[in-house]
BASEBA-454002 format. One line per field, with one value per residue (C-alpha): residue in three letters; chain; x, y, z. Coordinates in nm, 2 decimals, always signed. Each point is the difference from the previous one (the first is absolute). Layout:
N
residu = [ala, ...]
chaine = [A, ...]
east = [X, ...]
north = [Y, ...]
up = [Z, ...]
END
This chain:
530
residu = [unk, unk, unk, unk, unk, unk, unk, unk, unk, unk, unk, unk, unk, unk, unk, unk, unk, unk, unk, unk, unk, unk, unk, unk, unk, unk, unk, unk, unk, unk, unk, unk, unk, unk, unk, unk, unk, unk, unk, unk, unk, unk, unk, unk, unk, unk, unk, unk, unk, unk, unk, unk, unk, unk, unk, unk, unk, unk, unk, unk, unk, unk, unk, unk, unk, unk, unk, unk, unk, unk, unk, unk, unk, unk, unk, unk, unk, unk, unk, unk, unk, unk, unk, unk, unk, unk, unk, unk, unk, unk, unk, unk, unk, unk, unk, unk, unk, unk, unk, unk, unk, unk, unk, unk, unk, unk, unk, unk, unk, unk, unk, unk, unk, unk, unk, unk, unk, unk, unk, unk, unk, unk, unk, unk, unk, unk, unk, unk, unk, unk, unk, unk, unk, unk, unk, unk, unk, unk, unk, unk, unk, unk, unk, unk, unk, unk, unk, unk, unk, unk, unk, unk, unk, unk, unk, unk, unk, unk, unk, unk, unk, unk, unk, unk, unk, unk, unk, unk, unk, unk, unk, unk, unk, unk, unk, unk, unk, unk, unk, unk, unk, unk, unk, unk, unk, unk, unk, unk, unk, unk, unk, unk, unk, unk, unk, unk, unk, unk, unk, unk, unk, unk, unk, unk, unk, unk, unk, unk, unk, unk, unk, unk, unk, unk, unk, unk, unk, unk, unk, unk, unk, unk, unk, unk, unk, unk, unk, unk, unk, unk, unk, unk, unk, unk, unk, unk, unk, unk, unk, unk, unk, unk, unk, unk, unk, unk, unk, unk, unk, unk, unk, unk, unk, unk, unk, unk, unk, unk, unk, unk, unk, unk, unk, unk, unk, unk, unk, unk, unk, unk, unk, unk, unk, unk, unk, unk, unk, unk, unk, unk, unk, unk, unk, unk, unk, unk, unk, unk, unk, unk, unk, unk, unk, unk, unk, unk, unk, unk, unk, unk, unk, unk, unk, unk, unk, unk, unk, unk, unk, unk, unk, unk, unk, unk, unk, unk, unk, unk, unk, unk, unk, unk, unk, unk, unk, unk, unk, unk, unk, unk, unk, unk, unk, unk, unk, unk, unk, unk, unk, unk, unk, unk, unk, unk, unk, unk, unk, unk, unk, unk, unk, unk, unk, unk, unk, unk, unk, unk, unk, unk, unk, unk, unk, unk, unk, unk, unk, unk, unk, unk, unk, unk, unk, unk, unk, unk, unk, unk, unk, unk, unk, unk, unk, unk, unk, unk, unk, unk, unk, unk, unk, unk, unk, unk, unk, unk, unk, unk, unk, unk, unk, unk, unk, unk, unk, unk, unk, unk, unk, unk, unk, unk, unk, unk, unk, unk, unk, unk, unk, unk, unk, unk, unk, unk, unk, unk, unk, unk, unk, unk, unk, unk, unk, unk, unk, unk, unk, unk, unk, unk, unk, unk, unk, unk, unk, unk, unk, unk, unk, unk, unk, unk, unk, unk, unk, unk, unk, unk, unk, unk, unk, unk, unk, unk, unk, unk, unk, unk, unk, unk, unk, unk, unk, unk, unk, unk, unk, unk, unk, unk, unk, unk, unk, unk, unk, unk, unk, unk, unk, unk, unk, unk, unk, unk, unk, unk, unk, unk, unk, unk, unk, unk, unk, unk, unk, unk, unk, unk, unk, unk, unk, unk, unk, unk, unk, unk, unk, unk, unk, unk, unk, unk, unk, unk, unk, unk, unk, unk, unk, unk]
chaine = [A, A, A, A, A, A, A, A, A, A, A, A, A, A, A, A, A, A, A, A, A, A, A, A, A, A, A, A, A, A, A, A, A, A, A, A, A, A, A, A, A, A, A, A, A, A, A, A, A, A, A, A, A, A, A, A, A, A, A, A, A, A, A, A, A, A, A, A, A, A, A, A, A, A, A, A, A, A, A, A, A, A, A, A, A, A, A, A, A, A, A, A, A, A, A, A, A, A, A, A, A, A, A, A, A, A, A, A, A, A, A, A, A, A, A, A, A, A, A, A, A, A, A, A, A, A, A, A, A, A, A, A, A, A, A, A, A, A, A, A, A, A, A, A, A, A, A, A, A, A, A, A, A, A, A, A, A, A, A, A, A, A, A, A, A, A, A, A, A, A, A, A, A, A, A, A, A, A, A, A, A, A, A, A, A, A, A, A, A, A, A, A, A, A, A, A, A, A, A, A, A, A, A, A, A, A, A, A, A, A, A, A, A, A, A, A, A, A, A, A, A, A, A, A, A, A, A, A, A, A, A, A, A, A, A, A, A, A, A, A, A, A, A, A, A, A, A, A, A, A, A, A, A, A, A, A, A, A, A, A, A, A, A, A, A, A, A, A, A, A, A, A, A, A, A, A, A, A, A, A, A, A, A, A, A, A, A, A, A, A, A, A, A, A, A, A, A, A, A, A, A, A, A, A, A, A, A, A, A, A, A, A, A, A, A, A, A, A, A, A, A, A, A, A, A, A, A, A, A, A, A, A, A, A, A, A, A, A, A, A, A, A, A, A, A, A, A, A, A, A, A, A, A, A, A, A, A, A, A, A, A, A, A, A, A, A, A, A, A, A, A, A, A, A, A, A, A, A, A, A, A, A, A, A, A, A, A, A, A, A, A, A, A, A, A, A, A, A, A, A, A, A, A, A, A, A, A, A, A, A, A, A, A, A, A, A, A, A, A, A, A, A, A, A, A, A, A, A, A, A, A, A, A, A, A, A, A, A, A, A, A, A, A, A, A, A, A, A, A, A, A, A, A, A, A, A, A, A, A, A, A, A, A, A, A, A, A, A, A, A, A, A, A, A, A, A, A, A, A, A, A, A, A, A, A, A, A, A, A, A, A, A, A, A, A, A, A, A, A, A, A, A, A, A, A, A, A, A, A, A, A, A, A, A, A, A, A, A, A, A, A, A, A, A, A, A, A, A, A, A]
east = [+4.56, -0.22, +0.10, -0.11, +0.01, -0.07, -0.33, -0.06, +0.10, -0.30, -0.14, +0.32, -0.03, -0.40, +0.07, +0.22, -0.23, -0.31, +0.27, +0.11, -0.34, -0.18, +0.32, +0.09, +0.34, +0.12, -0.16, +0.13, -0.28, -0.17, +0.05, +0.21, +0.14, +0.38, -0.16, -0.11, +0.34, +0.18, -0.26, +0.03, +0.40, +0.02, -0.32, +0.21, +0.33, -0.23, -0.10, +0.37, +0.10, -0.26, +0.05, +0.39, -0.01, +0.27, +0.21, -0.28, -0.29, +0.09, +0.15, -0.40, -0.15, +0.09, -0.25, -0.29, -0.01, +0.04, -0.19, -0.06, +0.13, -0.06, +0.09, -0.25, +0.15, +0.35, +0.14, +0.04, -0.06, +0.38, +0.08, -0.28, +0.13, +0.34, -0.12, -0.21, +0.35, +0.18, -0.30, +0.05, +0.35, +0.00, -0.30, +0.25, +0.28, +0.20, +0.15, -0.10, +0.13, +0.21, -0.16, +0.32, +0.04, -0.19, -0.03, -0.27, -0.29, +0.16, +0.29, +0.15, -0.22, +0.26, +0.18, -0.31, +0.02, -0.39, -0.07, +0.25, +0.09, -0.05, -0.10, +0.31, -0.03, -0.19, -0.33, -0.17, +0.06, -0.08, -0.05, +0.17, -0.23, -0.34, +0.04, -0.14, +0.29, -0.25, +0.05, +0.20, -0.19, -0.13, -0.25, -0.22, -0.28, -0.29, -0.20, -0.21, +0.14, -0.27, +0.26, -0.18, +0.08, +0.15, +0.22, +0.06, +0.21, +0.29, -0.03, +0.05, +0.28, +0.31, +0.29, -0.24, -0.02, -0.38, +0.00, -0.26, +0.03, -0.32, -0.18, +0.00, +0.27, +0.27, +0.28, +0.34, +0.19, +0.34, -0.09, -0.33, +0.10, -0.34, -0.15, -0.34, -0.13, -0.11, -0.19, -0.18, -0.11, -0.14, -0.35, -0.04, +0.20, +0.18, +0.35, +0.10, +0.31, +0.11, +0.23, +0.09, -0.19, +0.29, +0.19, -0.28, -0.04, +0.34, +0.07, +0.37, +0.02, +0.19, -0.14, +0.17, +0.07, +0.19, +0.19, -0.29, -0.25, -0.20, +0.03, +0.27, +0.06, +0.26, +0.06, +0.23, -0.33, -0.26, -0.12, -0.24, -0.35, -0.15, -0.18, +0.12, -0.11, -0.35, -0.05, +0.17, -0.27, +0.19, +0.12, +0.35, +0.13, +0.00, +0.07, +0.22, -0.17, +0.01, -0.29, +0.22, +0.24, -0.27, -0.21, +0.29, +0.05, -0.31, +0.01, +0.31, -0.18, +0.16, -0.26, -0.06, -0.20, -0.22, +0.07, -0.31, +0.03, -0.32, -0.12, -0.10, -0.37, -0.21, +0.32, -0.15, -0.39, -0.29, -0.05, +0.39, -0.06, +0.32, -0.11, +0.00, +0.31, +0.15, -0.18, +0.13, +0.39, -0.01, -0.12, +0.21, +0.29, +0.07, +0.03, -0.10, -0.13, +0.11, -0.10, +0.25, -0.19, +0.14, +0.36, -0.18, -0.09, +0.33, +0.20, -0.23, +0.08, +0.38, -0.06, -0.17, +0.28, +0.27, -0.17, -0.03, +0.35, +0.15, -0.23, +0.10, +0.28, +0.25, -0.19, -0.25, -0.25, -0.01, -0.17, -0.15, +0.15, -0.29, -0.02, +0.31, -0.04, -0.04, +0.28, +0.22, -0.06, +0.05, +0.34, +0.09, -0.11, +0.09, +0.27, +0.06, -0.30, +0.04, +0.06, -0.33, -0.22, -0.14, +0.23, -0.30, -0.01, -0.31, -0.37, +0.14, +0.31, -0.15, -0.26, +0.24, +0.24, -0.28, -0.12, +0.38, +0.01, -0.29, +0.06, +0.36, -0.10, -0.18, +0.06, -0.23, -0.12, -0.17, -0.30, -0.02, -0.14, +0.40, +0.24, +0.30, -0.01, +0.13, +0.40, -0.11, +0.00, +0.31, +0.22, +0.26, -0.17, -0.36, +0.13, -0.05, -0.34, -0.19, +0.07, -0.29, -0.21, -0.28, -0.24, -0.37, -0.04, +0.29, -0.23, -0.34, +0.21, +0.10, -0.43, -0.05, +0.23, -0.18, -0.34, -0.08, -0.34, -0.11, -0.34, +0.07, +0.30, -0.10, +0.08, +0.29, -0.08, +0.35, -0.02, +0.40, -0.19, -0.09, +0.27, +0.11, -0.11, -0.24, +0.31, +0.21, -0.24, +0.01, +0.34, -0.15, -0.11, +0.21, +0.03, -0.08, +0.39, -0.01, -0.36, +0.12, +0.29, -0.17, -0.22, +0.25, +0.19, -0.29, +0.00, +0.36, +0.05, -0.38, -0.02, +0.30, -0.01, -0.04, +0.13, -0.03, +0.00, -0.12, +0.06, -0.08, +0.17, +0.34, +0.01, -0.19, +0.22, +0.26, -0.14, -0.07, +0.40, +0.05, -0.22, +0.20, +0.35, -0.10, -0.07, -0.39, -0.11, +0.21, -0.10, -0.23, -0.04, +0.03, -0.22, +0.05, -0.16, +0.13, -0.37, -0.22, -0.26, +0.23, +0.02, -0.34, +0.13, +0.35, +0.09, -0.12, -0.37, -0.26, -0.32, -0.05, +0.17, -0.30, -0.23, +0.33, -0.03, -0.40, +0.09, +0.33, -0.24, -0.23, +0.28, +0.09, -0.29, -0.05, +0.31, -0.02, +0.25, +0.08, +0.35, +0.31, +0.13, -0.30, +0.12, +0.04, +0.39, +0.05, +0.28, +0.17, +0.15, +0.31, +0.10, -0.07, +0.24, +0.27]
north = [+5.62, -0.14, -0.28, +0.02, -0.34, -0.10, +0.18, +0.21, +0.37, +0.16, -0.17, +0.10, +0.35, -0.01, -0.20, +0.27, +0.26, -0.20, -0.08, +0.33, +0.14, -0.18, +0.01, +0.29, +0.07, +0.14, +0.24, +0.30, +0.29, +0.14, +0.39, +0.16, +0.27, -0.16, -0.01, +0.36, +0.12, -0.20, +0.18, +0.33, +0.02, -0.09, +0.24, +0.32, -0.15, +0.02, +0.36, +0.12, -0.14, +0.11, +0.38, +0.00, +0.07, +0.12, -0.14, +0.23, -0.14, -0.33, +0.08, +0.11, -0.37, -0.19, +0.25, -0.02, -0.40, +0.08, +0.27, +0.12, +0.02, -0.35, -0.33, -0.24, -0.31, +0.02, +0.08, +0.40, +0.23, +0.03, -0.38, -0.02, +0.27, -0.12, -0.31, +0.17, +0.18, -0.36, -0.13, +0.37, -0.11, -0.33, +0.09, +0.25, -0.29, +0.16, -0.20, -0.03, +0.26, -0.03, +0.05, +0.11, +0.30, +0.28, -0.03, +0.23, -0.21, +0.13, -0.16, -0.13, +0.11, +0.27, -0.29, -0.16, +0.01, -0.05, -0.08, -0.25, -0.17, -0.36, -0.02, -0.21, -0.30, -0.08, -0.03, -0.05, +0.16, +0.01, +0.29, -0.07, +0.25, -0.14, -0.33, -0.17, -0.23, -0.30, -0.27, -0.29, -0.33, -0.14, -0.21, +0.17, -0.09, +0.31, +0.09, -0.26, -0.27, -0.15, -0.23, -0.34, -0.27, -0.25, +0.29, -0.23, +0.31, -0.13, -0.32, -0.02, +0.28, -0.24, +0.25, +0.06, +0.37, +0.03, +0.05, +0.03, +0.37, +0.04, -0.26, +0.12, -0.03, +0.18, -0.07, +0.08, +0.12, -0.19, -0.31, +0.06, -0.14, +0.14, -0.33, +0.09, -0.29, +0.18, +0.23, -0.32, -0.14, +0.31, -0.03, +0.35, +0.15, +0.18, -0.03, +0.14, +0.04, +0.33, +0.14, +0.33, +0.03, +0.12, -0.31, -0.24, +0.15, +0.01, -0.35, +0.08, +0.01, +0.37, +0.19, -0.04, +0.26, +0.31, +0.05, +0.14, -0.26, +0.17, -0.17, +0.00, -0.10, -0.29, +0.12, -0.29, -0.19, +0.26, -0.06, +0.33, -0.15, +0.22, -0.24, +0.14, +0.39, -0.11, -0.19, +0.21, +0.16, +0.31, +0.10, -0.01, -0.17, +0.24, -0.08, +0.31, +0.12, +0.15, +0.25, +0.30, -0.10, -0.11, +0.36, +0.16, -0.16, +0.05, +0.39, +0.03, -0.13, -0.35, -0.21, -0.33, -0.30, -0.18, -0.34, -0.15, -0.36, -0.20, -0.03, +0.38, -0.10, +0.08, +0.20, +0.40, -0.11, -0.14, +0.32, -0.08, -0.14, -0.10, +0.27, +0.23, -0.03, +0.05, +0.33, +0.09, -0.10, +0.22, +0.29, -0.10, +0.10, -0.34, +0.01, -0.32, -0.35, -0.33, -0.36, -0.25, -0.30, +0.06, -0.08, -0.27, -0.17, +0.04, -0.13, -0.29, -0.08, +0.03, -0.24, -0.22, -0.05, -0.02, -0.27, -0.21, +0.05, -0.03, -0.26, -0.25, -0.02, +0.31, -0.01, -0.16, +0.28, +0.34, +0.25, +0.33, +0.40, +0.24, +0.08, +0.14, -0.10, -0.36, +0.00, +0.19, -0.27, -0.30, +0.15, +0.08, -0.31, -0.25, +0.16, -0.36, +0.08, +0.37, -0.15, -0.20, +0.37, +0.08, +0.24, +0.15, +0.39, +0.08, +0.12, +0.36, -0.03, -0.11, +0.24, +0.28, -0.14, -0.02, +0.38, +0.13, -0.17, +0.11, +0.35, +0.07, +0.38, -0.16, -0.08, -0.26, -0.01, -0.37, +0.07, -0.36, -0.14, -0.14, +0.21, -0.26, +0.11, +0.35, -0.24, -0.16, +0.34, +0.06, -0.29, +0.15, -0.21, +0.17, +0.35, +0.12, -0.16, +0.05, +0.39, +0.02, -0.26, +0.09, -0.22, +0.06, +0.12, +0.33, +0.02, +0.03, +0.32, +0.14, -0.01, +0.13, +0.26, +0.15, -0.07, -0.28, -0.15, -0.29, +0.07, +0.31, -0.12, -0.06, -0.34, +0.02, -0.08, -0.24, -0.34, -0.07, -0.32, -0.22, -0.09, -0.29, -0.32, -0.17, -0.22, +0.31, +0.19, -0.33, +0.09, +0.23, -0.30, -0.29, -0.30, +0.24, -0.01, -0.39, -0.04, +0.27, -0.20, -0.33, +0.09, +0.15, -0.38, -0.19, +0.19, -0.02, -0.36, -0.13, -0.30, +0.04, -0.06, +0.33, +0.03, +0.29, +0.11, +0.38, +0.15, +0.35, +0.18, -0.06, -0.29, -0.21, +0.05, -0.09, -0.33, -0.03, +0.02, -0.21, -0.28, +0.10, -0.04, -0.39, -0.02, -0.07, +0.28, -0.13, +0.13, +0.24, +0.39, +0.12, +0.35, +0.17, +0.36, +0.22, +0.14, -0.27, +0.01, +0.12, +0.36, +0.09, +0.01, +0.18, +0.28, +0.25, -0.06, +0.20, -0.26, -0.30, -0.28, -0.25, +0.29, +0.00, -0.31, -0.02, +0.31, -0.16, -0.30, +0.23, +0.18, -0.35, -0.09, +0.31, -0.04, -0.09, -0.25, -0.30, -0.13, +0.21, -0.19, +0.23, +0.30, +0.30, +0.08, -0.35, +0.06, +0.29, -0.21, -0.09, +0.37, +0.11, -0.29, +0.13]
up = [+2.53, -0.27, -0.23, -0.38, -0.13, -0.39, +0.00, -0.29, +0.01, -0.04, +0.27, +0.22, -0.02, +0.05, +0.27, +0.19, -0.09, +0.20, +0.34, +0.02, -0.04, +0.24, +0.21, +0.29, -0.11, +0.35, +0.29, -0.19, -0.14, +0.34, -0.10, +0.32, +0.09, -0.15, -0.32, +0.04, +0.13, -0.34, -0.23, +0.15, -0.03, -0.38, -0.04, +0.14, -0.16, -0.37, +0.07, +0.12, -0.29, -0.24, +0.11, +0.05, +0.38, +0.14, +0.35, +0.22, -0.18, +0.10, +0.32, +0.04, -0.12, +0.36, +0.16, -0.32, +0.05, +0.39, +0.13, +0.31, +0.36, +0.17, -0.19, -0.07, -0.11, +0.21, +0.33, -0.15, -0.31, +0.00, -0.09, -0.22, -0.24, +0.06, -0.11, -0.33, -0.06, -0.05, -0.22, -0.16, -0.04, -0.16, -0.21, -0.17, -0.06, +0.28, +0.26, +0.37, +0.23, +0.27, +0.38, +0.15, -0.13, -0.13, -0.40, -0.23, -0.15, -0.34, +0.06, -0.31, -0.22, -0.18, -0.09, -0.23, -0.35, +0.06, -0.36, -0.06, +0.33, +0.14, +0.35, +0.21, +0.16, +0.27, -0.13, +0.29, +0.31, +0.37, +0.13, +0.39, +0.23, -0.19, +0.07, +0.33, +0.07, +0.01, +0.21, -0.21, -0.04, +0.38, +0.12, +0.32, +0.22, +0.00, +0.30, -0.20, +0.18, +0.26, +0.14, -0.04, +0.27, -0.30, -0.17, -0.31, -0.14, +0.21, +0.03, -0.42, +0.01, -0.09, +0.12, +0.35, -0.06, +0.11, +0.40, +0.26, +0.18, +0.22, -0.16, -0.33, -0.29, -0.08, -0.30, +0.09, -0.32, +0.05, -0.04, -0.28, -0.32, -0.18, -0.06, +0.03, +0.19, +0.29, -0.23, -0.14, +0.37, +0.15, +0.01, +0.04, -0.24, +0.21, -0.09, -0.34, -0.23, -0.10, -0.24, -0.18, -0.27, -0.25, +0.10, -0.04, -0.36, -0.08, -0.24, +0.05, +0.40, -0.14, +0.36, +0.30, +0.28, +0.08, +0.32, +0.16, -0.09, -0.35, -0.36, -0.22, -0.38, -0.06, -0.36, -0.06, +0.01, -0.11, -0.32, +0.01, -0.04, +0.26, +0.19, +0.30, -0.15, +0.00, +0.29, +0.28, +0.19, +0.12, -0.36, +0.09, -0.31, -0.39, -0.29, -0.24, -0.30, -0.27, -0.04, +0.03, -0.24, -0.25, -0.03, +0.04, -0.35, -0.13, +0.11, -0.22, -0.31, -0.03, -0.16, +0.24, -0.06, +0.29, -0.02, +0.17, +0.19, -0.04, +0.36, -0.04, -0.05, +0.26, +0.21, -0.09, +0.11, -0.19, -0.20, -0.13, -0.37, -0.20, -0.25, +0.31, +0.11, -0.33, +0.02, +0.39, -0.10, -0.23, +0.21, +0.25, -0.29, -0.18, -0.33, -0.09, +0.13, -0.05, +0.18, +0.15, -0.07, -0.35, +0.16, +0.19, -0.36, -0.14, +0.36, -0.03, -0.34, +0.10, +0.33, -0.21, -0.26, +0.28, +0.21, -0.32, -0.08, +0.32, +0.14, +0.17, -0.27, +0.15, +0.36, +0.25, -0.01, -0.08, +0.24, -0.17, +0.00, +0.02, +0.42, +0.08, +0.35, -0.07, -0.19, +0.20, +0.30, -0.22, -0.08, +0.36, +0.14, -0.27, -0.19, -0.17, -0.19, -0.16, -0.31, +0.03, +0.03, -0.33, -0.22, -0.17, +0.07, +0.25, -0.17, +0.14, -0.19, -0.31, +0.02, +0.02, -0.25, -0.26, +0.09, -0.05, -0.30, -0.18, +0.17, +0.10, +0.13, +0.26, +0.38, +0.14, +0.35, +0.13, +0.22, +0.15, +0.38, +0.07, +0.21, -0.10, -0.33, +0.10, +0.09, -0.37, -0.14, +0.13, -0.16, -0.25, -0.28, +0.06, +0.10, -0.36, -0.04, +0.26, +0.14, +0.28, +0.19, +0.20, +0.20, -0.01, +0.33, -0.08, -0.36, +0.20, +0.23, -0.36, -0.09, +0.33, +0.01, -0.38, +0.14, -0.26, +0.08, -0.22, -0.02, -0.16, -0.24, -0.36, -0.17, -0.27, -0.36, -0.01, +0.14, +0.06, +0.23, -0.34, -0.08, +0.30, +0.04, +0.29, +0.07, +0.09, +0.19, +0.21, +0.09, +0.30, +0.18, +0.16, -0.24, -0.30, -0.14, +0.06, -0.19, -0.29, -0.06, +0.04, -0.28, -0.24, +0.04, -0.11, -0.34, -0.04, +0.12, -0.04, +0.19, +0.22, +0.41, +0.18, +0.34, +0.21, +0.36, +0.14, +0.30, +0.18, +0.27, +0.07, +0.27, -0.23, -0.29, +0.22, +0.07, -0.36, -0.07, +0.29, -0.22, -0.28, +0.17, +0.11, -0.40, +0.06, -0.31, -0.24, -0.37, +0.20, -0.06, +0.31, +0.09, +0.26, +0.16, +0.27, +0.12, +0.12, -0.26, -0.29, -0.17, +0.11, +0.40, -0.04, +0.20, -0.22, -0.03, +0.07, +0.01, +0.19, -0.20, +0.00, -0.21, -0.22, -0.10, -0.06, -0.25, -0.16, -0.05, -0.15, -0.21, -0.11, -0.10, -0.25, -0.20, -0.35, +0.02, +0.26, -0.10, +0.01, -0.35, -0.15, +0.11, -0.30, +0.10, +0.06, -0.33, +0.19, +0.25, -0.21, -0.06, +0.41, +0.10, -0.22]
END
């Protein structure tokens, strides 16, 4: 967490831009094989959709992304394009398939209105034969262990689960409460803690186990982040989408906006200019272009008015809307505080309000780094606004699958990127929401107390609410992000989230405008909350 205290805005936000800069977010951004894999599924699930395959064309994709006779990354070829077809699957919006029983990889598809229809609910998705049933969380002893004549690891153990087998140490798991202690005496470093890696970056504690030992969602606690997506090293867990759905539109002439979220700088490589990727969207079928941090100007605005208003006057604190995540687990968690979550619509929903308003023949599509906001999408209230999200990782598949090389791509003459203030763009980065609304305060209420508190990844918003519940951050605004890091680490990325920053910082630093009060649709706000 990071406390904001009385210090003027603009130093706030320039503050977050320099931590999160010199900062290394988390150990995500080493290119494997899993990144490969994700790419290569939305890449062929572009190009079926871009030239109207047929059930036998992708019947034929398993064994394009697979090829060959001896698998290289599993036990067989077999489960490896089994495994492809699932990916296939949910890359389409389609459910998972059974195991038990022999179903095409089609299945369901005559059913699609593919135009026109929301993918159901679960978002994310374990795929049961991909996963490696990872041991739970345990403390062991390695061959490491040199078995020292003072073994220190058990005489600190306080439950007396490290014992002496043939002079070296062994931990028996009945009695291990996890402590760690034994971990800390070893002057070897020999005995470690493990844990699966999708539970350890679960915030919700959501993954537990399946009768025969692999990973399983606890949606009644999932709040669709995709933490656990990203950081399962066998690829088991996938996100729906909904590339398919969104060329299909395209294809049939339906004019759709791309709404873009501001942590796509840097995402599509350095030869990726703003101006470029005007120029790619719109080969890619888009018929126009439109920035999010305009929405982020005018939610700030909102969040600004309602915090003044409501105070501590109506409430102790009020905690912002914009991750969906975030405020999903507040309201799971601490249902006594819904009514505390800002009621301002998201920077997405804005965005697409404005878009339909000005342009009613228009669907819009957000191209954003969140997977969460695919559930957003899907609340009644939004389902009109926003027809199509897509994260940047399913947008670089949809370049790759038309061959769209930036070096090559010409830079547009419009600039829909002018517009948005430095304070917005800040949204990308942990603390930027809390520092934009900061600022827009002081020019409301000059000279009034500022109180705020940020915090990123789930567990430590948790503790943040926990602060809140014994009513230590009262007349606070309260921030909180899902991904450690903010927007520029969610599930959908394609970059490392520490270059992200440096070029939001960057991006920030170019606008023409630092406070969100100066924004030029700052008076369109009334009519988009109507």
């Amino acid at each position: 967490m990071g406390i904001i205290e009385i210090i003027p805005a603009n130093d706030i936000i320039l503050c977050v831009i320099l931590y999160f800069v010199k900062k290394v977010i988390n150990m995500r951004g080493t290119h494997t094989y899993i990144n490969d894999l994700r790419r290569n599924v939305f890449k062929e699930i572009a190009k079926f959709a871009y030239n109207g395959g047929g059930f036998r064309e992708l019947a034929d994709i398993p064994f394009k992304i697979v090829p060959g006779e001896v698998g290289e990354h599993r036990q067989s070829i077999f489960l490896e394009r089994a495994i492809v077809s699932e990916r296939l699957r949910l890359a389409l919006g389609l459910p998972l398939r059974s195991v038990k029983e022999h179903e095409p990889l089609s299945l369901g598809m005559d059913d699609i209105n593919l135009g026109e229809r929301h993918f159901d609910l679960p978002l994310v998705n374990i795929i049961p034969f991909a996963c490696n049933a990872c041991p739970t969380k345990r403390v062991m002893v390695t061959d490491a262990c040199q078995g020292c004549l003072g073994h220190p690891c058990s005489e600190v153990c306080p439950k007396g689960a490290v014992e002496i087998k043939n002079g070296k140490s062994y931990i028996r798991e009945d009695k291990c409460i996890k402590c760690g202690k034994c971990i800390e005496q070893c002057a070897y470093n020999a005995i470690i803690k493990i844990e699966r890696p999708c539970a350890a970056a679960c915030g919700m504690d959501a993954i537990e186990s399946d009768e025969f030992g692999r990973a399983k969602i606890n949606y009644d606690k999932c709040v669709s982040c995709g933490m656990c997506l990203v950081n399962c090293p066998f690829s088991a867990i996938v996100d729906k989408s909904q590339i398919y759905q969104l060329i299909y539109s395209i294809k049939k002439g339906e004019k759709v906006t791309a709404a873009i979220a501001p942590s796509f700088v840097g995402q599509f490589g350095k030869e990726c200019t703003p101006k470029k990727l005007i120029s790619a969207l719109k080969l890619l079928g888009f018929d126009a272009v439109c920035d999010v941090s305009i929405g982020a100007d005018l939610c700030t605005i909102e969040e600004a008015f309602d915090f003044i208003e409501k105070v501590p006057s109506q409430q102790p604190f009020m905690a912002t809307s914009c991750c969906p995540s975030w405020s999903m687990m507040a309201k799971k968690l601490y249902p006594q505080f819904s009514s505390y979550i800002s009621m301002a619509m998201t920077p997405m929903v804005l965005t697409a309000k404005l878009v339909k308003k000005d342009h009613p023949d228009q669907k819009v599509c957000f191209i954003g780094p969140c997977a969460a906001k695919k559930n957003e999408a899907l609340v009644p209230e939004n389902r009109d606004v926003v027809d199509f999200v897509l994260t940047f990782e399913e947008l670089q598949g949809m370049f790759d699958a038309m061959n769209i090389n930036f070096a090559d791509v010409e830079e547009s003459d419009e600039d829909v990127f002018i517009g948005a203030t430095a304070a917005a763009r800040g949204f990308a980065v942990s603390g930027g929401v809390a520092g934009a609304v900061s600022q827009a305060l002081t020019e409301i209420a000059p000279g009034s107390e500022i109180l705020t508190d940020y915090a990123e990844g789930l567990r430590e918003c948790r503790k943040m609410l926990m602060l809140a519940k014994a009513g230590k951050r009262n007349g606070y605004l309260l921030e909180g992000m899902g991904c450690p890091g903010g927007c520029v680490s969610g599930a959908g990325t394609v970059m490392p989230s520490s270059d992200t920053a440096k070029n939001v910082a960057k991006f920030q630093s170019d606008a023409a405008s630092f406070s969100s009060m100066h924004s030029q649709f700052a008076d369109r706000l009334e009519e988009l909350m109507d």
